[in-house]
C-alpha positions in Angstrom: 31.1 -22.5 42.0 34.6 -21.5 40.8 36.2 -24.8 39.1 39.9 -25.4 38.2 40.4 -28.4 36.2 43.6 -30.2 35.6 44.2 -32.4 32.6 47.4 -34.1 32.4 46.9 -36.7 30.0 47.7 -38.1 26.6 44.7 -39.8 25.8 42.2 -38.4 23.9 39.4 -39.7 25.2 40.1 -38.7 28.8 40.9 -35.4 27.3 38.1 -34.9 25.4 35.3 -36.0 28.7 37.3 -33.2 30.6 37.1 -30.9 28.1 33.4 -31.6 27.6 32.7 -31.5 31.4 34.0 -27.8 31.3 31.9 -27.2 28.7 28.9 -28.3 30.3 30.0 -26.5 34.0 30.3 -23.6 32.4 27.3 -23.7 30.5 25.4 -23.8 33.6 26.9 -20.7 34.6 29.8 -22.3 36.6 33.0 -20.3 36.5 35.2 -22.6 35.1 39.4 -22.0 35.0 41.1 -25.0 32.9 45.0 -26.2 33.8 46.8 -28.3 30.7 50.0 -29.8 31.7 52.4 -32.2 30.1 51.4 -34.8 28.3 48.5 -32.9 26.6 50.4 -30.9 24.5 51.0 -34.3 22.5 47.1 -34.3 21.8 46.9 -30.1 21.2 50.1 -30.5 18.8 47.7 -32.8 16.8 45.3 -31.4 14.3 43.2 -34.1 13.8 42.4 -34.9 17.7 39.1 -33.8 18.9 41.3 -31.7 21.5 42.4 -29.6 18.7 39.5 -28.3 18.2 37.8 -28.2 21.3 40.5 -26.0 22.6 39.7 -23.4 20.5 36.2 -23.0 21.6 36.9 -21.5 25.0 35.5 -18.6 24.0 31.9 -19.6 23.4 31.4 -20.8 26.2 32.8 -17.4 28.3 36.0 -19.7 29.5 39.0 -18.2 29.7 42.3 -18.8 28.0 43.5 -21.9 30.1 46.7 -22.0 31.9 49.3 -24.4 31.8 52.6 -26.0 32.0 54.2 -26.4 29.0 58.0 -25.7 28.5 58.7 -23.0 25.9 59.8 -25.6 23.4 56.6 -27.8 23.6 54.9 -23.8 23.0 57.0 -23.6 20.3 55.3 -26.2 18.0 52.1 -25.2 18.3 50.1 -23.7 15.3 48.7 -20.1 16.4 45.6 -20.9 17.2 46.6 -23.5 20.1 48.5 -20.5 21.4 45.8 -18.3 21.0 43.8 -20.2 23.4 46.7 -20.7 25.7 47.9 -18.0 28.8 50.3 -16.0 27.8 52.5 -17.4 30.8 53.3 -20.9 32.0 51.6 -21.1 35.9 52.5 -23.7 38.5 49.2 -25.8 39.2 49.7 -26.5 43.4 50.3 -22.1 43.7 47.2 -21.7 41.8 44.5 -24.9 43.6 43.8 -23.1 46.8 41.9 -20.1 44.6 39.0 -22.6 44.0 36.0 -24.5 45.6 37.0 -27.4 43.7 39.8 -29.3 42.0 38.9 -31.9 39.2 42.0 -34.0 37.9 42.4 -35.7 34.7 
């Protein structure tokens, strides 16, 4: 099943159950796109949120660098390795829905 989730959210706890869902998704061989969008860059701005980290670990679980929303100056002041696992261009979320069997929102 391809899988887009959204997570627009500041609070890490929602942030870190969506984060683990698309973990687990993918895991069991679910393709699995994620879509961060304003206010999360509040929680991938923070190095000691669990987000911080978990962001990074797209790649071990074969997830590709997620997309998102930010405005070049929220980009701006992340560290390198937020960036790294960040799309190289900001995407609008409704053009990109209709490519997937399901939507999860956050």
């Amino acid at each position: 099943m391809n899988i887009l989730i959204k997570l627009a959210s500041d609070n890490e706890l929602i942030a870190y159950e969506a984060l683990a869902l698309a973990f687990v998704l993918a895991t069991f061989d679910h393709d699995v796109t994620l879509f961060l969008d304003t206010p999360t860059h509040l929680l991938l701005g923070d190095p000691d949120s669990r987000i911080y980290g978990m962001i990074q670990s797209l790649d071990l679980y074969d997830i590709e660098k997620a997309w998102h929303g930010f405005t070049d100056e929220q980009m701006a002041r992340f560290d390198d390795d937020i960036r790294h696992a960040l799309a190289d261009e900001r995407c609008v979320f409704y053009d990109k829905r209709a490519l997937f069997d399901s939507v999860l929102e956050f």
